[in-house]
Every structure is written in C-alpha cells, then in structure tokens.
C-alpha positions in Angstrom: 23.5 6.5 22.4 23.1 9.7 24.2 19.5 11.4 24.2 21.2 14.4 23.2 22.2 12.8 20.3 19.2 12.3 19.2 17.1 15.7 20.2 19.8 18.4 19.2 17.4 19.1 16.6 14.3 19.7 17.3 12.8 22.0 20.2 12.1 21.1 23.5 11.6 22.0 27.4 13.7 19.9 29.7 11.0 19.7 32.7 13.3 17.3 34.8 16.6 14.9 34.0 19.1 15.5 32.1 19.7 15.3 28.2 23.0 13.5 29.0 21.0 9.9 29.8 21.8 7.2 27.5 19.1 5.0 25.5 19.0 2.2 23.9 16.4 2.2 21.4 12.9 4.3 21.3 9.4 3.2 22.0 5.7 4.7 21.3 3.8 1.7 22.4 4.3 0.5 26.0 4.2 -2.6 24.8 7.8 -2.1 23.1 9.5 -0.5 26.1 12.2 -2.4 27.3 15.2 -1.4 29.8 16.6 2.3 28.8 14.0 3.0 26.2 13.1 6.7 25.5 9.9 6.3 25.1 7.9 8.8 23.2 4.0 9.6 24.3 1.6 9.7 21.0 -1.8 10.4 21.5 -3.4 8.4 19.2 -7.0 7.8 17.9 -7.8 5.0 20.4 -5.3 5.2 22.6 -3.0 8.2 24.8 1.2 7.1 25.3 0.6 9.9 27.9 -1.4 7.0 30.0 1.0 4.7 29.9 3.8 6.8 31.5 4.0 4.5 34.8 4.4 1.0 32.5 7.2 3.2 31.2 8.5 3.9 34.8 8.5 0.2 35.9 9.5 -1.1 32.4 13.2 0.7 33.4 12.7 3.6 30.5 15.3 6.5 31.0 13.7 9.1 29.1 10.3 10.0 28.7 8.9 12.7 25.7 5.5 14.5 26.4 3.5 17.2 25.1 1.4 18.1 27.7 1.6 18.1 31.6 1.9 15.2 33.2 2.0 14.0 37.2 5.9 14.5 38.5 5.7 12.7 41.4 5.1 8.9 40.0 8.3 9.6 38.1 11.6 9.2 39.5 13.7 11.9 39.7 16.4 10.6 38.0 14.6 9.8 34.9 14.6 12.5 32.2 11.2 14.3 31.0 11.3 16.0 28.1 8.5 18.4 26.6 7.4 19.1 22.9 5.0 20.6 21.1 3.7 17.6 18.7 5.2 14.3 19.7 4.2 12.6 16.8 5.7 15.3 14.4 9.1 14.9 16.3 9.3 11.1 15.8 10.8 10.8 12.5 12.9 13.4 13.4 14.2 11.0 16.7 14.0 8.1 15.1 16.1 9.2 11.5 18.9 10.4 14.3 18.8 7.1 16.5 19.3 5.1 13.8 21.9 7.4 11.7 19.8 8.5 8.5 20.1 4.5 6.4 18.2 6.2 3.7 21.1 7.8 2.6 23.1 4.7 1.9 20.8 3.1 -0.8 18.4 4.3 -3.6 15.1 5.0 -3.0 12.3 4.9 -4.6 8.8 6.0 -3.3 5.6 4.9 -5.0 2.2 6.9 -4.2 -1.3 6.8 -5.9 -4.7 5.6 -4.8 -4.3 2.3 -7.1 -1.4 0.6 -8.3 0.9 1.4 -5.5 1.5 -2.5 -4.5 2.1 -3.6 -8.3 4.3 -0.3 -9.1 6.5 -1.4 -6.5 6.8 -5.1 -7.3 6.6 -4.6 -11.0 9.9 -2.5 -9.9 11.5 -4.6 -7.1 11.5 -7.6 -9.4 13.1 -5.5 -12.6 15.9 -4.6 -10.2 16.4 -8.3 -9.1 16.8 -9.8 -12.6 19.2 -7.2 -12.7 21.1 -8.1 -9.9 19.9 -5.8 -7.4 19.6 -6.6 -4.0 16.2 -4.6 -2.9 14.5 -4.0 -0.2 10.4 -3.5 -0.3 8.6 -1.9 2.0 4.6 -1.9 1.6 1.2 -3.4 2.0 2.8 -7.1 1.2 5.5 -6.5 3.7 9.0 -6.2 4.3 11.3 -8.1 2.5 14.7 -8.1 1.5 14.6 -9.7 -2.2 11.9 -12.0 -1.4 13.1 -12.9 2.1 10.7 -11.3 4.7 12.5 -9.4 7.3 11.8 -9.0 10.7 10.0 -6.1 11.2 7.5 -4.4 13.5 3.8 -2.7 11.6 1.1 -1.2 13.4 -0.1 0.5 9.5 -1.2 -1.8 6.9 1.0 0.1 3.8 3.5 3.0 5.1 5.2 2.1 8.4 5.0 4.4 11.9 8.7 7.1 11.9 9.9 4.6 14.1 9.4 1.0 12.5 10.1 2.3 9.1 13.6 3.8 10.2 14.4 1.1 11.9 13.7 -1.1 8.6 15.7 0.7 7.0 19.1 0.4 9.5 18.1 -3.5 8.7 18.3 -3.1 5.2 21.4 -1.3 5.2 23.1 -4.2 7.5 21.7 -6.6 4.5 23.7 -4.4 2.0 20.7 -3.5 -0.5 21.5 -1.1 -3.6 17.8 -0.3 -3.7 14.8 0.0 -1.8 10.6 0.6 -3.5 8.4 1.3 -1.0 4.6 2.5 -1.3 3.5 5.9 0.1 0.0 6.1 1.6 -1.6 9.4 1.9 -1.9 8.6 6.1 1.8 8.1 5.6 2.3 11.5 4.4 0.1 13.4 6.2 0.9 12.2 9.4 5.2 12.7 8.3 5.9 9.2 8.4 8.4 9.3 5.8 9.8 12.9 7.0 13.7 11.5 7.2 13.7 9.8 4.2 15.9 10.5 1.7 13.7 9.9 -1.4 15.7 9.8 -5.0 12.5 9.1 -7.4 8.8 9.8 -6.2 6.4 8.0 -8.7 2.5 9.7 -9.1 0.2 7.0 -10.5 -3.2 8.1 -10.8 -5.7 10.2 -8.2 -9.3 9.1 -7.6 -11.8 9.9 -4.8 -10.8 7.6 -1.5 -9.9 7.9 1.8 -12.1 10.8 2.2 -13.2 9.4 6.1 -9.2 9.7 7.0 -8.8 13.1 5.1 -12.1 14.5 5.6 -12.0 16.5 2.1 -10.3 15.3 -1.7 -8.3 18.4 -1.7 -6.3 17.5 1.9 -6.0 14.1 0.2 -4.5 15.4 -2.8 -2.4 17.5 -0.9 -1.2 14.8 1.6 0.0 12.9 -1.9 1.5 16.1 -3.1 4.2 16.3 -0.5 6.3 13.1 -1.6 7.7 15.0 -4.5 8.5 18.1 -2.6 11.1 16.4 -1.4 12.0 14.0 -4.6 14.9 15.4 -6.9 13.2 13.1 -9.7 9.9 12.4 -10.2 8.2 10.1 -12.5 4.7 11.0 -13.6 1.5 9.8 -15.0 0.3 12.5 -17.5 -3.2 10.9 -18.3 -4.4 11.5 -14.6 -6.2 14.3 -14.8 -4.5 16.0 -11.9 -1.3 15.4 -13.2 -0.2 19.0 -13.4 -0.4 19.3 -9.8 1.9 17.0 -9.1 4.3 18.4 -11.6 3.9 21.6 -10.2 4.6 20.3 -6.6 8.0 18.8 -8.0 11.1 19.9 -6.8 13.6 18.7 -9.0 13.6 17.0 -12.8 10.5 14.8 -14.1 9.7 12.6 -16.5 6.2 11.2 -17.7 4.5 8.4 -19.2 1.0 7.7 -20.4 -1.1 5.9 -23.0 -3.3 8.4 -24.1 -1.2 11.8 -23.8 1.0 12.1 -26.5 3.1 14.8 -24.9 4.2 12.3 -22.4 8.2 11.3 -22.3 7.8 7.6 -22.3 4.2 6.4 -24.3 2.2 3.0 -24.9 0.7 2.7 -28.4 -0.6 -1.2 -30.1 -1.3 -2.2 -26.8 -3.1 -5.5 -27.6 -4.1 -8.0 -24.4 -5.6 -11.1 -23.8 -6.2 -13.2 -20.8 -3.3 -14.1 -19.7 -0.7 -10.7 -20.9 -0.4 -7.8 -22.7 1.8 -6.2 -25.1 2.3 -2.5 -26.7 5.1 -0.4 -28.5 7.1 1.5 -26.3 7.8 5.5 -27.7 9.9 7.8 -26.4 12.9 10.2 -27.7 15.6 7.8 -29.5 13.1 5.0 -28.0 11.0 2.7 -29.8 10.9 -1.1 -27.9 7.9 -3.7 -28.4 7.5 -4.8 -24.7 5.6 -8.1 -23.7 4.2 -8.8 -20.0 2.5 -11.5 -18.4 0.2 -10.0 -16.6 -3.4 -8.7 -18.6 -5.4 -5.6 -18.9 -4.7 -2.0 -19.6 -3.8 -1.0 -16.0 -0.7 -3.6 -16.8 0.3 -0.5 -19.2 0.5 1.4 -16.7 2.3 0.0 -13.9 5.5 -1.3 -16.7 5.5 2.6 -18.0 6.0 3.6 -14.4 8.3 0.8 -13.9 10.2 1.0 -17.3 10.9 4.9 -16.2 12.2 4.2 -12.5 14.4 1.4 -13.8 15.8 3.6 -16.7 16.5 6.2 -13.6 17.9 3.9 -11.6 20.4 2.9 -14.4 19.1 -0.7 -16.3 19.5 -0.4 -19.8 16.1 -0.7 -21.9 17.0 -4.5 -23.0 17.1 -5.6 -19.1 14.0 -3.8 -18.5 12.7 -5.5 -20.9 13.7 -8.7 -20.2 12.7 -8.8 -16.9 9.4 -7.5 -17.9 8.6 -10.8 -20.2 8.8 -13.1 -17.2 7.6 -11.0 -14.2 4.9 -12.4 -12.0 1.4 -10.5 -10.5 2.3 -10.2 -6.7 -0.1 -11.9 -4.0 -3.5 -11.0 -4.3 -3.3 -9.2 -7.6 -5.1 -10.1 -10.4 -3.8 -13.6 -8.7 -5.2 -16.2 -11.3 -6.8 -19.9 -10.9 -7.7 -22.1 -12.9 -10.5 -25.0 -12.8 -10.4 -28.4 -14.0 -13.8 -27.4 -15.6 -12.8 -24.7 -18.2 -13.2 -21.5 -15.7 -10.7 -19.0 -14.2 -10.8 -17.7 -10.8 -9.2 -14.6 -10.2 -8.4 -12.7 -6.8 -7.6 -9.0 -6.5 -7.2 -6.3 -4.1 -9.6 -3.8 -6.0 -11.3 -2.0 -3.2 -12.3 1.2 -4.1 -14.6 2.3 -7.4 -11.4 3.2 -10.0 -10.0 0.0 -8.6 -12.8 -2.1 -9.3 -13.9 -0.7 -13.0 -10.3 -1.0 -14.2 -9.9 -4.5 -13.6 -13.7 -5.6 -14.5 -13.5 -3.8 -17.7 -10.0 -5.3 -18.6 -11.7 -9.0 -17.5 -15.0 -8.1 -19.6 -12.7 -7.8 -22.8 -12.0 -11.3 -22.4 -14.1 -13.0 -21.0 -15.8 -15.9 -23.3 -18.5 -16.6 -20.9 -20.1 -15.3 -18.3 -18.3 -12.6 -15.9 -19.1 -12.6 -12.1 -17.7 -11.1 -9.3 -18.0 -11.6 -5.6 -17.5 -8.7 -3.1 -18.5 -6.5 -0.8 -17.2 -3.0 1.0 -14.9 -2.4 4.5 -16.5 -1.2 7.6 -16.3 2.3 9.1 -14.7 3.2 5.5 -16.0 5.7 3.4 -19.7 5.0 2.9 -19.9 6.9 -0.4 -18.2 4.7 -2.7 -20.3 1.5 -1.6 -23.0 2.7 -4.2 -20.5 2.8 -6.5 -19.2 -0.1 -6.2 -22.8 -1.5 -6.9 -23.3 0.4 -10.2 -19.7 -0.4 -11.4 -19.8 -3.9 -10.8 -23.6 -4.3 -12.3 -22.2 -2.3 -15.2 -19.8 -5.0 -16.0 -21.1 -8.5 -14.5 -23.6 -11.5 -15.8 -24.0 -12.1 -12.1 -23.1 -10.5 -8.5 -22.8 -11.8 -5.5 -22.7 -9.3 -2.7 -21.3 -10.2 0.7 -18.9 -9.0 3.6 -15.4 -7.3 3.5 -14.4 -6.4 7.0 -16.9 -5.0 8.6 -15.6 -3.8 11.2 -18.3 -2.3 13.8 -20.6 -2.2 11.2 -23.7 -4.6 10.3 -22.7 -6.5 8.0 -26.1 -6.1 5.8 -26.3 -2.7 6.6 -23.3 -2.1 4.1 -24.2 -4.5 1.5 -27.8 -2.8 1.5 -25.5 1.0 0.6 -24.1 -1.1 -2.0 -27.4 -2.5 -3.2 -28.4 1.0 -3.9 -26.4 1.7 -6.3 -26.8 -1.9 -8.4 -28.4 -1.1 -11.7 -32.3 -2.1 -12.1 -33.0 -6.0 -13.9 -29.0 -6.9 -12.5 -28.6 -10.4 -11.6 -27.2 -10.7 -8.5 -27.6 -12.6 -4.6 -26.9 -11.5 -1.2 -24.5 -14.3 0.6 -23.1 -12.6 3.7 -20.6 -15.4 5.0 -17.9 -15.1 2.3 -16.6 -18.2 2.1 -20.3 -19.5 1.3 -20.6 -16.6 -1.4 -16.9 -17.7 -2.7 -18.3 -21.4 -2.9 -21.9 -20.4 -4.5 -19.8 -18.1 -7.3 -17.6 -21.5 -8.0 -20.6 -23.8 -7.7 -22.4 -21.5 -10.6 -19.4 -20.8 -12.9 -19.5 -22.9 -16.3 -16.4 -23.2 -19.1 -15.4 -19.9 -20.4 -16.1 -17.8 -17.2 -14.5 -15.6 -15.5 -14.8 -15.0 -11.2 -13.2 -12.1 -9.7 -12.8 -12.2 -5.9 -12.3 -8.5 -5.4 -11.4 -6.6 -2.0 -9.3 -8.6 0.0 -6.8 -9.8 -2.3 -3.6 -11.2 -0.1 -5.2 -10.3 3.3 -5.0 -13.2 5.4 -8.1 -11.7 8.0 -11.4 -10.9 7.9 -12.2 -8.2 10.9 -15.0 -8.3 12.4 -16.3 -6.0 15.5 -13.5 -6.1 17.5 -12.1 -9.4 16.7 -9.5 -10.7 13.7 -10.1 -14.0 12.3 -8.2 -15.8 9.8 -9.4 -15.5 6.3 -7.7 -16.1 3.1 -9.7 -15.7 -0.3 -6.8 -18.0 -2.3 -7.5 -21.1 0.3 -11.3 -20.8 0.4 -11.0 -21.1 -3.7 -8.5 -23.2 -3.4 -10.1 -25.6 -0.9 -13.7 -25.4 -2.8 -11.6 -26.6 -6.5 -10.2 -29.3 -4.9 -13.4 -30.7 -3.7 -14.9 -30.7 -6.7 -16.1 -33.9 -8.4 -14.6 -32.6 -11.9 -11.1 -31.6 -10.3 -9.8 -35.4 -9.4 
C-alpha cells in the first residue's frame, strides 16, 4: 500500500521523502518493525518511539511519523519523515485506512462500565453462538473467534492499542464473523483507541469510583466512558446507575434500558429468586413477559442477562433463543469460577477488584452461604490507594473470616498495601495477614468446614502475579486446584 493511502486524511508536514513510498504494515514498537514498516513514534509513559528512530533506520522501515524534531542526518535521505501534531491521536486514524475499515463488515457491539464489562460480553458472545453466530471477542480474556483464540498482538490488558485492535479486526473479517462484543475501557477511550470503529450498539453498565490514578478526577472518567455512545446509533442502558442520564444524554442515536429496580426502564427484572448455583426472575417489557432461568448466581447475574437479553433482541434473536441460550450459559474464566471440595465447601474465584466489585459478589455469596463466608484478597500496586480501605470495610462487612495478602504489587511493599487496607477493616473482625498468596489460598482451604463459602477475589483468570519489575506465573484456579487434590478427604 502506498503511504499516501493511508495519510490523505489527517494533517501533516512532509519534512523529507516522499508520500509516494510503499509500506507494508505499521509499527509503534521497535520491536514490531520489520522491512518497509511505517513506523509511527508514540511517546509513551515509560518509553519515547522518538528514541528508537535508528532501530527503525537499520530495521529497513520506509516511512517514519514524528511529532517533534528529530536529528536528519542519521536518516537516509530516501526514507520518508513525516510530521504531526499528536502521533498517538493519528494512529487509529492510519491504522483504520491500512487495514480498509473491517468494522464496517460485521456487527459490533461495544461493552463499557467499571464492572461487568468481561461477563456482558461473554454473557453476549455465547447467546450469539447458540444461535449460530460466528463472533468474534475482543477483551480482558482475549481474542477469540468463537472460542478459538486468535493470533493477536496486546500491549493493554482489556481494549487493544489503534493498531493491534484494527488489525484484529481485518483477522476477523478473513474468518467471516457476523458479530463481534468487545469491552471498552475508559484508557481505551480516552486515549481514541477505538476512534475507527464502527460501533452499532454501545452498552452502559453501571459507573463507580475507579481508575481515578489513570484519569486523575471521576468526572474525566465519566467523561472518557461517555464518548462510546457518541458515536453508537443504539445504545443499551442501565437505568438503575445513578448516572444513567448522562449517558442517555451523551447518546446519539435510539436507546433502550433495562434495570431491576427502575420501573420506567424498557426491559425489567421482577421475582428474581437465586441460590447458589443460578438465578431466575420475570422478564417485563412492552408485549414482553418471559420467566428467564441462568446458571450463574447473584443479583449482578440480573444484570448482565438484561444487558445481554437487549443486545441480542437488537442484534435480531428472537426472545425464545435468548432464552434458551441463557438456561445453559457458563461464567467465563475467573468469574464467579466455582469449586467444589470433597469436604462439603465451595471455592469460588473472581475478578472483583475494586469496592462495587467486591460488595456485589460478597453480598450475593452472603445470601447463601450456610456456613461460614471467607474471602482471601488483597489490592494492586501503584493503583488507586483510596479504595484499599474500602476494600477492608466491605469485605469485614460481609465475612466470618479475612485473610489479607498480595495482589500485584507492583513497586510497591507488599505490607505497605495490605496495612491501607487494614485501615479500613471493621474493629473485633476476624481476619490474618498471609502475604505469599498461595500460602493464604492454602490457609483459607485448610480452615474452611462443610457449608462454607471461599472467595478468591482480585485476580480471577490472570495467569501472573507482578511483582517489582518482574512477571511470574500465578494462577489462583491451580493453587486451589493443587491444594484440593492434596487433601486427605479428596482421594
């Protein structure tokens, strides 16, 4: 492809070269560069593309895009340099053009909220598969084609970079999907990683305090959020969120809305009765009433099938399909992921990292638990330090017994977060500090008795633990897993 092909619309200063060079694909990690590459300089948190311009040079790139000044004379003449304004604002822009807008040639469907967005979208994916869809995912669980992973490149743990997500897309479109879900992080949107898309349904699930260290304020969170359905000709709304207005207001097309406890909302929940291992409620809506079973528990179950039940019915499955599929659909990894003991107890893993998170699922556990509840967590490093107190009160609120230990650190001490947390655990609490978490997974199994209930909560599917600078494998499922099996009552 020519570069001109791909830069006719967006502004630029040619500073040497011409626009007539051809490329072969596009690059913003020098690690990615190969022979003809334009490759495009993003300064990032940790890292400038700008310094990496002579790896470019000797990696046989043919066009290079900058936004400041750079040294001329390490750089062939005959190899175009190209000026903007914001790289990183351009690169969707490049990369939508490069690989010929895919978006266009399936539905999709685009899933933000600070909880639920990994459900929503599976909850959806596999409705559209019992159908007979062939979809395409895109999100914190990966890429995958039905259930087939596909090859893909991430640098971003839910919403791909411009380039990687475009170029997902071109590989879903050569796999012939009818559909693709994907989840919509706030970073996503606010640093127009999804600019280029063409979005048919945007889906709002709920709105809590998080990711204020990335966004710096709730309001440029909520705003980040808000710009997925400028640019959705149908959205799908949760009308108990208390900022649900907003987002309806931010719409650009039609909506609809669901909710359990507004009755002004299109699609409703009412009877919802759950146990430990589903729940079920009385669908309501106009010319609409359905009794709908899933196997999954607890109230925020509700609310992921309403906002799946209204995508599907917008993407053109009849109510009895829905429904259907709904009555044999599986929790994806990590969520609300259920085992359990030879010795009467369940074990249950989930994501839940953030206060909202962690109080939904604890009170939905508490309602069923016969025995005792406990839960085994801790907080991320260099994360928003304000919720670990939270976290503390929430889970001392709920639990017989909490046993505090370490997330991902990061750079930070270990102790020194699960002391914030400790500040906020309620006075007479039982609880223990274990920082190795697979020792505090082992103690929590070693305790539990028939009838109780362990939630692993944080890490859910993650298959690291990060700490400092360094990545090592971790997997909450095979620490529980392992510890089960060597129990004297499991043979």
């Amino acid at each position: 492809m020519k570069l001109n092909d791909v830069i006719n619309n967006i502004d630029y200063e040619l500073i040497q070269g011409t626009e007539d060079t051809y490329i072969e694909s596009i690059s913003y990690h020098s690690k990615h560069i190969e022979q003809d590459s334009l490759f495009v300089c993003i300064k990032g948190q940790r890292t400038d593309g700008h310094d990496y311009i002579a790896q470019a040079v000797m990696k046989g790139a043919s066009a290079i895009i900058v936004e400041r000044k750079v040294a001329l004379e390490f750089i062939p003449e005959d190899l175009t340099v190209i000026k903007v304004d914001k790289a990183r604002s351009i690169l969707p822009t490049l990369a939508s053009q490069f690989y010929q807008y895919p978006s266009k040639d399936f539905r999709l469907v685009g899933v933000t909220g600070t909880n639920g967005k990994t459900s929503v979208s599976h909850m959806i994916s596999s409705i559209l598969q019992y159908a007979g869809r062939k979809v395409g995912s895109i999100g914190t669980l990966g890429n995958k084609v039905n259930e087939m992973d596909i090859e893909s490149r991430r640098t971003t743990p839910t919403t791909p970079e411009a380039l990687d997500l475009q170029d997902t897309f071109s590989k879903m479109k050569k796999s012939k999907v009818t559909d693709v879900v994907m989840e919509v992080s706030s970073m996503g949107l606010a640093l127009d990683r999804v600019n280029g898309c063409d979005f048919d349904i945007g889906v709002f699930m709920n709105l809590t305090h998080d990711h204020l260290d990335e966004h710096g304020t709730f309001d440029n969170y909520k705003q980040a959020k808000l710009q997925l359905f400028k640019s959705c000709p149908y959205s799908i709304i949760n009308a108990d969120d208390e900022h649900a207005h907003d987002f309806i207001d931010a719409s650009i097309g039609e909506y609809s809305t669901f909710g359990i406890t507004n009755e002004e909302a299109d699609i409703q929940a009412v009877s919802i009765t759950s146990t430990a291992t589903s729940v079920s409620f009385t669908l309501k809506g106009e010319n609409l009433r359905e009794e709908i079973s899933v196997p999954i528990p607890g109230e925020f179950t509700v609310y992921n099938a309403l906002a799946a039940i209204a995508s599907c019915l917008q993407l053109g499955l009849s109510i009895e399909k829905i429904k259907e599929a709904l009555s044999v659909v599986k929790s994806p990894d990590g969520r609300l992921q259920t085992i359990e003991s030879n010795q009467g107890f369940s074990v249950m893993i989930d994501y839940a990292n953030t206060p909202d998170a962690l109080e939904n699922v604890l009170s939905n556990i508490r309602a069923y638990t016969s025995g005792k509840l406990m839960v085994v967590f801790g907080c991320g490093g260099d994360k928003d330090p304000k919720k670990r107190a939270k976290m503390g009160q929430i889970a001392s609120r709920w639990c017989d017994h909490m046993i505090l230990t370490s997330d991902n650190p990061r750079s930070e001490n270990p102790s020194t977060i699960i002391q914030d947390i400790e500040e906020g655990v309620l006075l007479e609490s039982s609880y223990e500090v274990i920082e190795d978490r697979q020792k505090a997974i082992e103690r929590s199994i070693l305790l539990a008795e028939q009838g109780d209930i362990i939630l692993i909560a944080g890490k859910g599917h993650e298959t690291d633990q990060i700490i400092g600078d360094t990545i090592l494998p971790f997997n909450d499922l095979e620490v529980v897993k392992s510890r089960l099996a060597s129990s004297p009552a499991s043979s």
